[in-house]
N, C-alpha and C positions, 0 to 999 in steps of 0.2 A: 539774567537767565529767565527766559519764559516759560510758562508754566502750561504743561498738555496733559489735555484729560481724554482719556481711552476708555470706550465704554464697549469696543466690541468683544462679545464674550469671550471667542478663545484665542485672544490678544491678552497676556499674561506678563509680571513684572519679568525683567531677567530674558525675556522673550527677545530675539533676530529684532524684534522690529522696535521695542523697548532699548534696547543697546543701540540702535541707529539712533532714533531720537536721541536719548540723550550724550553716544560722542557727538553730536552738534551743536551741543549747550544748551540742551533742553531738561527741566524737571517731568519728570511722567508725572501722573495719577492715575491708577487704574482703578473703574469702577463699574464693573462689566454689568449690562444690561440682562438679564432674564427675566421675562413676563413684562409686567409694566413697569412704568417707574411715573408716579403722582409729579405734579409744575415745582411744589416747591421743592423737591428733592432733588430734581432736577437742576433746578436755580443754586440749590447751595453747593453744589459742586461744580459748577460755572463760573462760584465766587474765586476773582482771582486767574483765572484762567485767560492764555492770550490765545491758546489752537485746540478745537476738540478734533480727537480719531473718534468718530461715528459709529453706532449702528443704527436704532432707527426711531431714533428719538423723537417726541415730539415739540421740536426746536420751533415752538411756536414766534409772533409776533410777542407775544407777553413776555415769553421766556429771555426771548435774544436782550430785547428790552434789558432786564435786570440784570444784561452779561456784558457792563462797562468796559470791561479789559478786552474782552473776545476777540479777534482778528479773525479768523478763520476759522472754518468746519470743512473736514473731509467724512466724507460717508464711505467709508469699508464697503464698499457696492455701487450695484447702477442708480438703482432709484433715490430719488433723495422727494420725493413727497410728503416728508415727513419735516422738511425744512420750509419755512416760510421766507420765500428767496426773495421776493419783495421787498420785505420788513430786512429782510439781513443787507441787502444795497442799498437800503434807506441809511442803515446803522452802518453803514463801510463794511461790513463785516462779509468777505469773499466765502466763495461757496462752491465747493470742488465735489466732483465723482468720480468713478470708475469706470468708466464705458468699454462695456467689454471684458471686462476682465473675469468674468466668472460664465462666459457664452458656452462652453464647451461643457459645465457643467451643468447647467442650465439645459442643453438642450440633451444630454445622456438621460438623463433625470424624466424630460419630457417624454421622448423616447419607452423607457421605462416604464411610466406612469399608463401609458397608453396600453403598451402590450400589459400590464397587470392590469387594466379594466377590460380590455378585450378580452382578454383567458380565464377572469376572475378570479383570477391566480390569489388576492387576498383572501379572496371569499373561501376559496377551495381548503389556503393552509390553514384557517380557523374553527372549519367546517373539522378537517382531523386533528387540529390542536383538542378540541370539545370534545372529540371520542369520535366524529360521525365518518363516512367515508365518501363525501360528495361527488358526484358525476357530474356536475352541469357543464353542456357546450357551452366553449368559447368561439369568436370569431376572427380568422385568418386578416392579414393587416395585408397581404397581396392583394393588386386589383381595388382596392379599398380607394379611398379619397379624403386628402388631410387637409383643411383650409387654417391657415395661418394667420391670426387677428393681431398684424403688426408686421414689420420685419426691421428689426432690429438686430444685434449682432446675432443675440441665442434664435430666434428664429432664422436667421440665414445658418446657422451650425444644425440645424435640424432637419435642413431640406436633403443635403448628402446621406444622413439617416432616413430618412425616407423612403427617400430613393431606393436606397438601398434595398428596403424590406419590399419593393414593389408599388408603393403608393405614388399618386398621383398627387401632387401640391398645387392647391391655391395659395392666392395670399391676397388680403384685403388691406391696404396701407395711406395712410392720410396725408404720408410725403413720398413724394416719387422717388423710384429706383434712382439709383446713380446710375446713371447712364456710362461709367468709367467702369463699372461694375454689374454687368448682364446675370441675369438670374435666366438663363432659356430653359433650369427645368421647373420653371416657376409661372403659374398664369395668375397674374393680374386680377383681380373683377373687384365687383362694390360687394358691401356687405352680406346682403340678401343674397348674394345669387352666392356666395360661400358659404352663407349659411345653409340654402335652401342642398347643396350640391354635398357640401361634405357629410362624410360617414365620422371623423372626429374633428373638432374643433378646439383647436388650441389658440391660447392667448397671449401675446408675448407685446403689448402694446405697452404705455406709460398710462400711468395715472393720471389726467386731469380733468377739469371741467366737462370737458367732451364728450371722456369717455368714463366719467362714473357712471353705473348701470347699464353700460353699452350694453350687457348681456342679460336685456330685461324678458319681461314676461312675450313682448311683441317676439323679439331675436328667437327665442327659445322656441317660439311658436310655428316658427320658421323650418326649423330643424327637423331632421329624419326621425322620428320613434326610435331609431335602432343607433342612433347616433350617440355620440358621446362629446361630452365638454371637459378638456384639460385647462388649468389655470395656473400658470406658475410665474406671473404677473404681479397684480396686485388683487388684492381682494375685493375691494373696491367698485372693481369693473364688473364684475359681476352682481345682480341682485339675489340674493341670496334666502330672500321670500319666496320669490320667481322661480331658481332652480329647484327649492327645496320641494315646491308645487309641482312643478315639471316632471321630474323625477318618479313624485307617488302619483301622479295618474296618469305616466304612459307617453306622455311626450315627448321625451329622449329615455334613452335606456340606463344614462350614467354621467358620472363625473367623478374626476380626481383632481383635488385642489390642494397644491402647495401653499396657498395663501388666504385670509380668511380676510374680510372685513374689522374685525376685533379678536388681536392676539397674544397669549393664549388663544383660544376654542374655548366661548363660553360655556357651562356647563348646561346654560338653556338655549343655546343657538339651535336654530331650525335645521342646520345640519346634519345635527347628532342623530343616529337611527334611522338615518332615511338609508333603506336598500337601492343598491347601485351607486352610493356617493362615497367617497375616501377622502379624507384628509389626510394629509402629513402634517409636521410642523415643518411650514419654510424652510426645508431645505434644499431645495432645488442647486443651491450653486454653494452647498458648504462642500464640497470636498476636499483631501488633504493637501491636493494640489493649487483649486481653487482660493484658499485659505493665506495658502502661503502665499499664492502671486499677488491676496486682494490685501493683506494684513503690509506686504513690503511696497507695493506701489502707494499706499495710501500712506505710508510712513514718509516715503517722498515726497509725497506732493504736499503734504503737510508744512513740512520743511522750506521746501519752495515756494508756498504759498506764504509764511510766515516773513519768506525775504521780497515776497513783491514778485517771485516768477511762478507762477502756477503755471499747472500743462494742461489742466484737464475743468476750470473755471466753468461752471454752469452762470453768474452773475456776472456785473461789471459793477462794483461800488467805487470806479477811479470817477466818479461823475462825482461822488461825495469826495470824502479823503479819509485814507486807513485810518485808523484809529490810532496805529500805532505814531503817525505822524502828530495827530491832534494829542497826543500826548507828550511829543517832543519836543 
């Protein structure tokens, strides 16, 4: 019987996705993630374990290391930045995602987040939560212009929303369209000139190399005063010096960031109290529906991944050999 450890929070014993694993002959563990979780705490619940359900661990080179049984990690979502994919195909050890599976919520959420910095709809209901009765103009998302920093599933699920409201879309992307797949109410351009041209600027790229601090002090400097920066990305992508700068003297007018560099939201991050900036906590793609599609497809491929068929493999460690081989 192999042994699976579940660490996405609201992934629960007894749980639809709990009872699949284990009618397949699998042990659970569940040890759900909130705020942080320290290397060796992490390690000792790795002890033993042949398949982890993810959330966003930080499944370092050092960690994977001291997880001899491990075969497989699935991450409950798209990004898996948090996995050192490298080190895990050095160790055999396969490395699955979700692409897509949480796009629609993702991009409601974006959506959302826009028109609440546009109308300052936060600002207004706290403003009479305190007692006061605030008036401040907002600004109409018709005729506007939305540039898109990626296009991936949730940014293609966001351009029909757009649309819709009137807006105009860019999109700035480092891999070409599929050509099987036309975007015509989508214009193309480089960075700059999406930056220089949008009224909001949303992020919907991956985390890597590349694009850590893409949205530095230069980007931001680029931007309209009256502009706004959505992130519901990584945190990462964003310099978060940069925008906190940007923000108090005038350079863009706002942002709303689903995701932060370091989470929690430290209680000294440069974030906190700057007028015009909104955090949430990541939630961009928890919805009830989103939840359930990412909590049972990830129960799948888990399973599949355990037997040598995964669908959705971000690595190839068959250049090594499973471990569960090298144990056989």
């Amino acid at each position: 019987m192999s042994r699976i450890l579940i660490t996405t929070d609201y992934l629960k014993p007894g749980d639809p996705v709990d009872v699949y694993v284990r009618e397949h002959g699998h042990e659970t563990v569940h040890a759900p993630l909130r705020g942080r979780r320290d290397r060796d705490e992490l390690v000792g619940l790795l002890d033993g374990v042949d398949g982890a359900l993810i959330a966003n661990e930080p499944m370092t080179a050092d960690v994977l290391a001291a997880a001899p049984t491990l075969k497989a990690v699935v991450r409950s979502g798209v990004g898996y930045d948090s996995v050192d994919v490298a080190a895990a195909s050095e160790l055999g050890i396969l490395v699955s995602n979700l692409p897509g599976i949480n796009a629609n919520a993702v991009a409601e959420f974006t959506m959302g987040a826009i028109l609440a910095s546009s109308r300052r709809l936060v600002e207004l209901a706290v403003g009479v939560a305190e007692g006061r009765w605030p008036r401040t103009d907002g600004h109409e998302l018709r005729g506007s212009t939305l540039g898109l920093v990626g296009f991936g599933a949730a940014a293609r699920a966001v351009v029909p929303l757009a649309r819709a409201f009137g807006m105009t879309v860019l999109c700035r992307t480092a891999i070409a369209p599929d050509p099987g797949a036309p975007a015509p109410d989508v214009e193309f351009v480089d960075l700059d000139t999406l930056l220089s041209r949008s009224d909001v600027v949303s992020v919907h790229t991956a985390l890597t190399p590349a694009t850590r601090h893409l949205i530095d002090a230069r980007a931001l400097s680029l931007m309209k005063p009256a502009a706004l920066l959505v992130n519901t990305a990584r945190g990462a992508i964003v310099d978060e010096n940069a925008l906190a700068a940007a923000v108090r003297n005038g350079a863009i007018a706002g942002a709303a960031l689903d995701v932060c560099e370091v989470e929690p939201l430290p209680q000294d991050s440069v974030l906190r109290c700057v007028e015009g900036i909104t955090v949430y906590s990541h939630m961009a793609g928890q919805t009830v529906e989103a939840r359930e599609a990412a909590g049972r497809e990830a129960a799948v491929e888990l399973v599949n991944a355990l037997s040598g068929r995964p669908a959705f493999r971000v690595n190839d460690p068959s250049v090594h050999r499973f471990r569960v081989t090298l144990r056989e």
